[in-house]
C-alpha positions in Angstrom: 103.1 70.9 121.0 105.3 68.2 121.7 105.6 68.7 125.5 102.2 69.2 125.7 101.1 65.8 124.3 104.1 64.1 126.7 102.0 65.9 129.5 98.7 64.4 127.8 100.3 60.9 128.0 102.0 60.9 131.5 99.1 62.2 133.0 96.5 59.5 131.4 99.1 56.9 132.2 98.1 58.4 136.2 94.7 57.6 136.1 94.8 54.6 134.0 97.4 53.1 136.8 94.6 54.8 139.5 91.9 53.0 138.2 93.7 49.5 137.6 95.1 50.0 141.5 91.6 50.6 142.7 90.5 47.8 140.7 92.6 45.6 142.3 92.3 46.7 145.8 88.5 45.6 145.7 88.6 42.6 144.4 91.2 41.6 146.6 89.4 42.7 149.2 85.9 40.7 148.3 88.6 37.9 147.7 90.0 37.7 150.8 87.2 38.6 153.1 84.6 36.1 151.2 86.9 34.0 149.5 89.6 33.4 151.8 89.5 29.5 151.7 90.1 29.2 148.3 93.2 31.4 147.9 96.7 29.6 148.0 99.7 30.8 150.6 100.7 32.4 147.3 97.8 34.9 147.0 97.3 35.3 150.7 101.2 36.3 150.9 100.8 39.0 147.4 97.2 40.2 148.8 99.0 41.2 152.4 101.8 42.7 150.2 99.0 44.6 148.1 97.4 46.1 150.7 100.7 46.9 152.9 101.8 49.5 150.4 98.8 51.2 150.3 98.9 54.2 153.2 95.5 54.0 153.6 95.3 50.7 154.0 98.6 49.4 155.2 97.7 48.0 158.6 95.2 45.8 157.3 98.0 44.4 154.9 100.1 43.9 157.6 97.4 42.0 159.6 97.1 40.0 157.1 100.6 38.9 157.0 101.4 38.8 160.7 98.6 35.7 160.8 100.3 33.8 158.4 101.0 30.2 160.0 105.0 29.5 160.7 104.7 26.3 158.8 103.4 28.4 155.8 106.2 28.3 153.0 105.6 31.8 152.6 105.7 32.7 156.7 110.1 33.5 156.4 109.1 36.2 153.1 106.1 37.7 155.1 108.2 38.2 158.4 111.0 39.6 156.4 108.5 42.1 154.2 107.0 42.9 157.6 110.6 43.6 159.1 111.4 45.9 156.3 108.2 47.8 156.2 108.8 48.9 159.8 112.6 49.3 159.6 113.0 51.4 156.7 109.9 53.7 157.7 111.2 54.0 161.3 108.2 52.5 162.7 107.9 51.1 165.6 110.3 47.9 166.4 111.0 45.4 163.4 113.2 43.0 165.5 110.2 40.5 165.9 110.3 40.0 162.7 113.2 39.9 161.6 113.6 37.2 164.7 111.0 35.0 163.3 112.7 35.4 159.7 116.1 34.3 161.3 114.7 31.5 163.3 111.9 29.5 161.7 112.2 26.0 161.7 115.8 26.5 163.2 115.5 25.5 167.0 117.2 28.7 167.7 116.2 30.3 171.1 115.1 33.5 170.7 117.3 35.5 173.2 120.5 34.1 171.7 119.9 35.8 168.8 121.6 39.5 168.0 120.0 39.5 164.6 118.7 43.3 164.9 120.2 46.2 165.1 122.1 45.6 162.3 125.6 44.8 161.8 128.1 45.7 159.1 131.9 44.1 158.5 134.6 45.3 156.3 137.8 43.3 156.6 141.0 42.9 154.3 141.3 39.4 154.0 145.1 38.1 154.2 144.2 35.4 151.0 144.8 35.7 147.3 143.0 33.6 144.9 143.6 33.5 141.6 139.7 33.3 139.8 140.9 34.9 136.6 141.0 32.1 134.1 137.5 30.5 136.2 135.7 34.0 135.3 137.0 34.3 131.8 136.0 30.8 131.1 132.4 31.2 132.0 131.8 34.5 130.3 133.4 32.7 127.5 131.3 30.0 127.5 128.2 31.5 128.5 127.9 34.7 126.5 124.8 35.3 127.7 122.4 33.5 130.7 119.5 34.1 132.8 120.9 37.6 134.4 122.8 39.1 131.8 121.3 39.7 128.4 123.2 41.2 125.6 122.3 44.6 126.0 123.7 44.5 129.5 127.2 42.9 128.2 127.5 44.9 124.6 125.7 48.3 125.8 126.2 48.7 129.4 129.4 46.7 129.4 127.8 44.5 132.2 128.1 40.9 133.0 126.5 39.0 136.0 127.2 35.1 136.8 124.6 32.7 137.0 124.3 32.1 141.1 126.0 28.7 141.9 129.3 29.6 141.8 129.6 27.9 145.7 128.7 24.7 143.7 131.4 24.8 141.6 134.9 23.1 142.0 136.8 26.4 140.7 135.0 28.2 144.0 135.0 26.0 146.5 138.1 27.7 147.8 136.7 30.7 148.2 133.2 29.3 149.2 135.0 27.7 152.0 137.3 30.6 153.2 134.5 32.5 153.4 132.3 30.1 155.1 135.3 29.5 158.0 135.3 33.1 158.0 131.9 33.9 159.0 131.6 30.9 161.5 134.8 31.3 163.3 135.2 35.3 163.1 131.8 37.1 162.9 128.5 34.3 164.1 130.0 36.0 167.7 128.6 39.2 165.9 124.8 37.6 165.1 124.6 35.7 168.7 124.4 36.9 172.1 125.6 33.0 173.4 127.1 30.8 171.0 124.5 27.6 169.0 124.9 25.0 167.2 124.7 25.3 163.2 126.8 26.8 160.8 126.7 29.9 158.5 126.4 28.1 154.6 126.7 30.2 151.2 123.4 29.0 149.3 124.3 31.7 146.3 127.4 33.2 145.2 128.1 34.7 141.3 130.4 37.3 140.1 129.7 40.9 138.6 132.3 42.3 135.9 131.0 46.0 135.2 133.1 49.1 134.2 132.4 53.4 133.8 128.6 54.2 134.3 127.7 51.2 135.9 125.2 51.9 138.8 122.8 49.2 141.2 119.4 49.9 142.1 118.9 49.7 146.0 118.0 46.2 146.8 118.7 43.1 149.4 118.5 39.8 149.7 115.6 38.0 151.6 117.7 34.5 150.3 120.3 34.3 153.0 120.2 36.0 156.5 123.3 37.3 155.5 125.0 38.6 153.3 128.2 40.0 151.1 130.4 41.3 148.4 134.4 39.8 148.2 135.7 42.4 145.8 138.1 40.4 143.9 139.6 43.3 141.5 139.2 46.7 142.3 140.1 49.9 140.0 142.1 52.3 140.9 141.1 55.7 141.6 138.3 57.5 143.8 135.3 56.7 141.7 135.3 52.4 142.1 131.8 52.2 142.8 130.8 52.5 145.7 129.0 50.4 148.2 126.0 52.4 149.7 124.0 50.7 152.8 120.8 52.3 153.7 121.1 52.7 157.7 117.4 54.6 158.3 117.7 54.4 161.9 121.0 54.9 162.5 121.5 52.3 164.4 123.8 49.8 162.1 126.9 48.5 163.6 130.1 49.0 162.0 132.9 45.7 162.2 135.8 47.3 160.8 139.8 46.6 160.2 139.9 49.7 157.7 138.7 52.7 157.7 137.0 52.7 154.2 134.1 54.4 155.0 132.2 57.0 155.7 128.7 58.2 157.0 126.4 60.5 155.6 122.6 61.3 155.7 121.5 57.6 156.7 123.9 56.4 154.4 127.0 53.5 155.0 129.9 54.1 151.9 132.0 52.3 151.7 135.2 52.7 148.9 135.6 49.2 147.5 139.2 47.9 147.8 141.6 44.5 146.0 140.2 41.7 148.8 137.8 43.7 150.6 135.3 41.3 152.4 131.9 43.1 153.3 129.3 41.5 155.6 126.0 42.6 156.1 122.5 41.5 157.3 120.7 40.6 154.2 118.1 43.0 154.9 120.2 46.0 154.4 118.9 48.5 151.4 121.8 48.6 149.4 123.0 49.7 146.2 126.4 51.0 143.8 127.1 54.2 142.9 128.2 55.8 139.1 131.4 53.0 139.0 133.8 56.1 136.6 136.8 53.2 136.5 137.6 52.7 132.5 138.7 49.5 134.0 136.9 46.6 134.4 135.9 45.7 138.3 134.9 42.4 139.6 133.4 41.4 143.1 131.6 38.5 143.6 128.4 38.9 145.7 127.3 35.7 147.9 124.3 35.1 150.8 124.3 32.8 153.3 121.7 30.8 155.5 122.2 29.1 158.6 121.7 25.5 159.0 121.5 23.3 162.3 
Protein backbone atom coordinates (compact mmCIF):
# COMPACT_ATOMS: atom_id res chain seq x y z
CA UNK A 1 0.00 0.00 0.00
CA UNK A 2 2.77 2.06 1.01
CA UNK A 3 4.70 1.87 -2.31
CA UNK A 4 1.75 2.35 -4.12
CA UNK A 5 0.82 5.74 -2.57
CA UNK A 6 4.78 6.80 -2.97
CA UNK A 7 4.00 6.03 -6.77
CA UNK A 8 0.61 8.15 -6.30
CA UNK A 9 2.76 11.08 -5.06
CA UNK A 10 5.92 11.02 -7.35
CA UNK A 11 3.84 10.72 -10.22
CA UNK A 12 1.35 13.84 -9.26
CA UNK A 13 4.48 15.73 -8.32
CA UNK A 14 5.18 15.00 -12.53
CA UNK A 15 2.38 16.65 -13.73
CA UNK A 16 2.03 19.32 -11.23
CA UNK A 17 5.87 20.32 -12.21
CA UNK A 18 4.46 19.81 -16.13
CA UNK A 19 1.85 22.12 -15.76
CA UNK A 20 3.70 24.87 -13.69
CA UNK A 21 6.70 24.52 -16.57
CA UNK A 22 4.13 24.95 -19.26
CA UNK A 23 2.71 27.70 -17.32
CA UNK A 24 5.77 29.49 -17.35
CA UNK A 25 6.91 28.88 -20.82
CA UNK A 26 3.81 30.92 -22.04
CA UNK A 27 3.88 33.64 -20.17
CA UNK A 28 7.34 34.14 -20.80
CA UNK A 29 6.78 33.86 -24.12
CA UNK A 30 3.68 36.62 -24.34
CA UNK A 31 6.22 38.49 -22.02
CA UNK A 32 9.00 38.65 -24.06
CA UNK A 33 7.46 38.87 -27.51
CA UNK A 34 4.89 41.76 -26.39
CA UNK A 35 6.36 42.91 -23.45
CA UNK A 36 9.89 42.99 -24.12
CA UNK A 37 10.46 46.76 -23.23
CA UNK A 38 9.46 46.53 -19.90
CA UNK A 39 11.53 43.52 -18.71
CA UNK A 40 14.95 44.29 -16.84
CA UNK A 41 18.53 42.59 -18.16
CA UNK A 42 17.57 40.48 -15.23
CA UNK A 43 14.42 38.85 -16.78
CA UNK A 44 15.65 39.02 -20.29
CA UNK A 45 18.99 36.98 -19.04
CA UNK A 46 16.43 34.11 -16.78
CA UNK A 47 13.77 34.13 -19.85
CA UNK A 48 16.85 33.11 -22.36
CA UNK A 49 17.93 30.65 -19.58
CA UNK A 50 14.23 29.33 -19.44
CA UNK A 51 13.80 28.60 -22.75
CA UNK A 52 17.47 27.22 -23.46
CA UNK A 53 16.76 24.20 -21.33
CA UNK A 54 13.83 23.35 -22.91
CA UNK A 55 14.74 20.81 -26.05
CA UNK A 56 11.97 21.93 -27.84
CA UNK A 57 12.62 25.19 -27.56
CA UNK A 58 16.29 25.65 -26.89
CA UNK A 59 17.38 27.65 -29.90
CA UNK A 60 14.96 30.28 -29.35
CA UNK A 61 16.52 30.64 -25.72
CA UNK A 62 19.74 30.84 -27.04
CA UNK A 63 18.74 33.63 -29.53
CA UNK A 64 17.66 35.29 -27.09
CA UNK A 65 20.85 35.42 -25.14
CA UNK A 66 23.25 35.75 -28.06
CA UNK A 67 21.48 39.41 -28.67
CA UNK A 68 22.14 40.56 -25.36
CA UNK A 69 24.24 43.90 -25.66
CA UNK A 70 28.11 43.62 -24.39
CA UNK A 71 27.58 46.57 -22.16
CA UNK A 72 24.65 44.53 -20.57
CA UNK A 73 25.74 43.54 -16.85
CA UNK A 74 24.40 40.29 -17.59
CA UNK A 75 26.24 39.89 -21.38
CA UNK A 76 29.77 37.89 -19.40
CA UNK A 77 26.80 35.26 -17.49
CA UNK A 78 24.91 34.85 -20.92
CA UNK A 79 28.13 34.14 -22.97
CA UNK A 80 29.39 31.80 -20.41
CA UNK A 81 25.69 29.84 -20.12
CA UNK A 82 25.85 29.95 -23.89
CA UNK A 83 29.58 28.40 -23.83
CA UNK A 84 28.46 25.69 -21.55
CA UNK A 85 25.37 24.75 -23.22
CA UNK A 86 27.38 23.91 -26.42
CA UNK A 87 30.47 22.55 -24.71
CA UNK A 88 29.08 20.09 -22.48
CA UNK A 89 26.41 18.77 -25.14
CA UNK A 90 29.18 18.60 -27.81
CA UNK A 91 27.47 21.01 -30.01
CA UNK A 92 28.94 22.79 -32.33
CA UNK A 93 31.94 25.23 -31.32
CA UNK A 94 31.62 27.09 -27.80
CA UNK A 95 34.91 29.09 -28.19
CA UNK A 96 33.04 32.32 -29.24
CA UNK A 97 31.66 32.38 -26.22
CA UNK A 98 33.65 31.53 -24.03
CA UNK A 99 36.02 34.42 -25.98
CA UNK A 100 33.51 37.01 -25.31
CA UNK A 101 33.20 35.81 -21.59
CA UNK A 102 37.09 36.04 -21.25
CA UNK A 103 37.34 39.36 -22.97
CA UNK A 104 34.57 41.87 -22.28
CA UNK A 105 35.45 45.12 -21.39
CA UNK A 106 39.20 43.85 -21.28
CA UNK A 107 40.93 45.37 -24.48
CA UNK A 108 42.13 41.91 -25.10
CA UNK A 109 42.53 41.02 -28.89
CA UNK A 110 40.80 38.23 -29.72
CA UNK A 111 43.52 35.99 -31.42
CA UNK A 112 45.81 36.33 -28.39
CA UNK A 113 43.60 34.54 -26.49
CA UNK A 114 44.01 30.41 -25.93
CA UNK A 115 40.99 30.49 -23.66
CA UNK A 116 39.36 27.23 -25.36
CA UNK A 117 40.19 24.05 -25.51
CA UNK A 118 40.60 23.83 -22.06
CA UNK A 119 43.53 23.56 -19.94
CA UNK A 120 44.23 21.74 -16.78
CA UNK A 121 47.50 22.13 -14.26
CA UNK A 122 48.57 20.01 -11.49
CA UNK A 123 51.81 21.08 -9.85
CA UNK A 124 53.56 20.31 -6.37
CA UNK A 125 54.37 23.55 -5.21
CA UNK A 126 58.00 23.81 -3.44
CA UNK A 127 56.23 26.24 -0.42
CA UNK A 128 54.88 25.34 2.98
CA UNK A 129 52.57 27.59 4.83
CA UNK A 130 51.59 27.15 7.98
CA UNK A 131 47.43 28.13 7.87
CA UNK A 132 46.63 25.93 10.80
CA UNK A 133 46.06 28.34 13.75
CA UNK A 134 44.35 31.07 10.71
CA UNK A 135 41.71 28.10 9.95
CA UNK A 136 41.13 26.98 13.50
CA UNK A 137 40.57 30.59 14.46
CA UNK A 138 37.83 31.26 12.06
CA UNK A 139 35.90 28.04 12.56
CA UNK A 140 36.24 28.99 16.09
CA UNK A 141 34.98 32.22 15.77
CA UNK A 142 32.52 31.65 13.29
CA UNK A 143 30.71 28.44 14.15
CA UNK A 144 28.49 28.88 11.65
CA UNK A 145 28.20 31.59 8.33
CA UNK A 146 26.53 32.07 5.13
CA UNK A 147 27.91 28.51 3.53
CA UNK A 148 27.95 26.28 6.30
CA UNK A 149 24.96 25.68 8.52
CA UNK A 150 25.05 23.45 11.40
CA UNK A 151 23.83 20.49 9.92
CA UNK A 152 26.66 20.55 7.51
CA UNK A 153 29.36 21.02 10.42
CA UNK A 154 27.56 18.61 13.24
CA UNK A 155 25.89 15.98 10.71
CA UNK A 156 28.04 15.94 7.68
CA UNK A 157 31.16 16.98 9.48
CA UNK A 158 31.47 19.79 6.88
CA UNK A 159 32.83 23.26 7.09
CA UNK A 160 33.16 25.83 4.24
CA UNK A 161 34.88 29.51 4.75
CA UNK A 162 33.19 32.51 3.94
CA UNK A 163 34.95 33.69 0.44
CA UNK A 164 37.40 36.49 1.25
CA UNK A 165 40.12 34.71 2.54
CA UNK A 166 42.54 36.79 -0.35
CA UNK A 167 41.38 39.81 1.70
CA UNK A 168 42.68 38.71 4.68
CA UNK A 169 46.25 39.50 6.31
CA UNK A 170 46.68 35.65 7.47
CA UNK A 171 46.32 34.82 3.37
CA UNK A 172 47.88 37.20 1.66
CA UNK A 173 50.89 34.92 1.50
CA UNK A 174 49.29 32.44 -0.09
CA UNK A 175 47.01 34.87 -2.13
CA UNK A 176 50.18 36.19 -3.49
CA UNK A 177 52.22 32.94 -4.23
CA UNK A 178 49.51 31.91 -6.01
CA UNK A 179 48.91 35.03 -7.86
CA UNK A 180 52.93 35.13 -9.01
CA UNK A 181 52.28 31.69 -9.82
CA UNK A 182 49.66 31.95 -12.38
CA UNK A 183 51.17 35.18 -13.94
CA UNK A 184 54.69 34.14 -14.26
CA UNK A 185 54.16 30.14 -14.86
CA UNK A 186 50.86 29.35 -16.54
CA UNK A 187 49.07 33.07 -18.34
CA UNK A 188 51.70 31.47 -21.27
CA UNK A 189 49.10 28.61 -21.04
CA UNK A 190 45.70 31.04 -21.61
CA UNK A 191 47.62 33.31 -24.33
CA UNK A 192 48.79 32.62 -27.67
CA UNK A 193 51.16 36.18 -27.44
CA UNK A 194 51.82 37.62 -24.17
CA UNK A 195 49.22 41.08 -22.84
CA UNK A 196 49.16 43.34 -20.54
CA UNK A 197 47.07 42.62 -17.16
CA UNK A 198 47.47 40.34 -14.53
CA UNK A 199 45.67 37.10 -13.28
CA UNK A 200 43.88 38.45 -9.53
CA UNK A 201 42.19 35.97 -6.98
CA UNK A 202 38.64 37.77 -6.49
CA UNK A 203 37.53 34.68 -4.05
CA UNK A 204 39.40 32.16 -2.05
CA UNK A 205 37.88 30.09 1.29
CA UNK A 206 38.81 26.89 2.74
CA UNK A 207 36.86 23.50 2.95
CA UNK A 208 37.51 21.17 6.08
CA UNK A 209 35.41 17.87 5.27
CA UNK A 210 36.12 14.19 6.39
CA UNK A 211 34.57 10.28 5.46
CA UNK A 212 31.33 10.58 3.13
CA UNK A 213 31.89 13.84 2.01
CA UNK A 214 30.94 14.22 -1.66
CA UNK A 215 30.51 17.73 -4.18
CA UNK A 216 27.94 18.11 -6.66
CA UNK A 217 29.39 18.87 -10.14
CA UNK A 218 29.67 22.50 -10.50
CA UNK A 219 32.04 25.62 -11.78
CA UNK A 220 32.65 28.80 -11.37
CA UNK A 221 31.39 31.58 -13.84
CA UNK A 222 33.18 34.18 -10.97
CA UNK A 223 36.74 33.95 -12.21
CA UNK A 224 37.98 32.85 -15.69
CA UNK A 225 39.93 30.66 -13.79
CA UNK A 226 40.14 28.62 -11.40
CA UNK A 227 41.57 26.16 -8.49
CA UNK A 228 41.93 24.08 -5.41
CA UNK A 229 45.63 24.37 -3.15
CA UNK A 230 45.12 21.28 -1.13
CA UNK A 231 46.67 22.25 2.05
CA UNK A 232 46.24 18.85 4.08
CA UNK A 233 45.70 15.76 2.46
CA UNK A 234 44.77 12.23 4.16
CA UNK A 235 46.47 9.47 3.70
CA UNK A 236 45.33 6.61 1.83
CA UNK A 237 43.55 5.86 -1.70
CA UNK A 238 40.16 7.18 -0.97
CA UNK A 239 41.17 11.35 -0.31
CA UNK A 240 38.49 12.63 -2.43
CA UNK A 241 38.92 12.92 -5.47
CA UNK A 242 38.93 15.70 -7.91
CA UNK A 243 36.73 14.74 -11.00
CA UNK A 244 36.85 17.34 -14.14
CA UNK A 245 34.11 16.72 -16.71
CA UNK A 246 36.23 16.71 -20.12
CA UNK A 247 32.98 15.99 -22.65
CA UNK A 248 34.93 16.50 -25.69
CA UNK A 249 37.98 15.21 -24.88
CA UNK A 250 39.83 17.75 -25.70
CA UNK A 251 41.18 19.26 -22.16
CA UNK A 252 44.79 19.93 -21.86
CA UNK A 253 46.72 18.38 -19.18
CA UNK A 254 49.84 20.74 -17.42
CA UNK A 255 51.41 18.31 -15.26
CA UNK A 256 54.66 17.78 -12.88
CA UNK A 257 53.00 14.54 -11.39
CA UNK A 258 51.45 11.97 -12.60
CA UNK A 259 48.28 12.01 -10.28
CA UNK A 260 45.82 11.31 -12.56
CA UNK A 261 44.07 9.39 -14.60
CA UNK A 262 41.42 9.39 -17.48
CA UNK A 263 38.40 7.62 -17.84
CA UNK A 264 34.97 7.90 -19.76
CA UNK A 265 35.24 11.82 -20.25
CA UNK A 266 36.44 12.09 -16.92
CA UNK A 267 39.91 14.07 -15.42
CA UNK A 268 40.77 12.34 -11.65
CA UNK A 269 42.88 13.43 -10.13
CA UNK A 270 44.25 11.93 -6.38
CA UNK A 271 44.60 14.96 -4.24
CA UNK A 272 48.09 15.28 -2.60
CA UNK A 273 49.88 17.69 0.77
CA UNK A 274 50.52 21.07 -1.70
CA UNK A 275 48.96 19.98 -4.74
CA UNK A 276 48.03 23.20 -6.79
CA UNK A 277 45.25 22.45 -9.51
CA UNK A 278 44.41 24.97 -12.20
CA UNK A 279 41.53 24.89 -14.34
CA UNK A 280 39.34 27.01 -16.61
CA UNK A 281 36.53 28.01 -14.48
CA UNK A 282 34.11 26.50 -16.83
CA UNK A 283 35.17 23.00 -16.10
CA UNK A 284 32.18 20.60 -14.65
CA UNK A 285 33.74 19.55 -11.66
CA UNK A 286 33.02 17.72 -8.61
CA UNK A 287 34.60 15.36 -5.37
CA UNK A 288 34.11 12.02 -5.01
CA UNK A 289 33.00 9.72 -1.58
CA UNK A 290 36.16 11.49 0.54
CA UNK A 291 36.55 7.60 2.93
CA UNK A 292 39.69 9.52 4.99
CA UNK A 293 38.58 9.35 9.00
CA UNK A 294 40.81 12.24 8.84
CA UNK A 295 40.00 15.55 8.34
CA UNK A 296 41.13 17.12 4.74
CA UNK A 297 41.52 20.77 3.99
CA UNK A 298 42.06 22.53 0.42
CA UNK A 299 41.31 25.84 -0.11
CA UNK A 300 39.41 26.58 -3.43
CA UNK A 301 40.13 30.22 -5.09
CA UNK A 302 39.03 31.85 -8.70
CA UNK A 303 40.64 34.34 -10.34
CA UNK A 304 39.83 37.23 -12.98
CA UNK A 305 42.00 39.11 -15.05
CA UNK A 306 42.41 42.69 -14.80
CA UNK A 307 44.17 45.24 -17.29
Amino acid sequence: MNIILVSFIKFLIKIIKYFYNFYRTILYFLKYKFFKKQLNNKEIYEIGVFFSKNKIISDYGRNILSKIDNQNIFYRKANFFLANSLFNKTENCPKKYFNNFFTNNRNIQDDFLNFYPPQVSSIIIDHNFNLDDSIFKIINENPTNSFSDNKQIKIYKYYQSEHNLHNQKDFRELTKFIEDYLNNNLIKYYFKKMTKGRFIINKMWFVKSRKGIELASHNHPEGVISGILYYKVPAGNDPGNLVIQNPRSNIIINSNIKNYKIHEKKIIIKPENNNLVVFNSYLEHSVNNQRADEYRISIPWDAEFEI
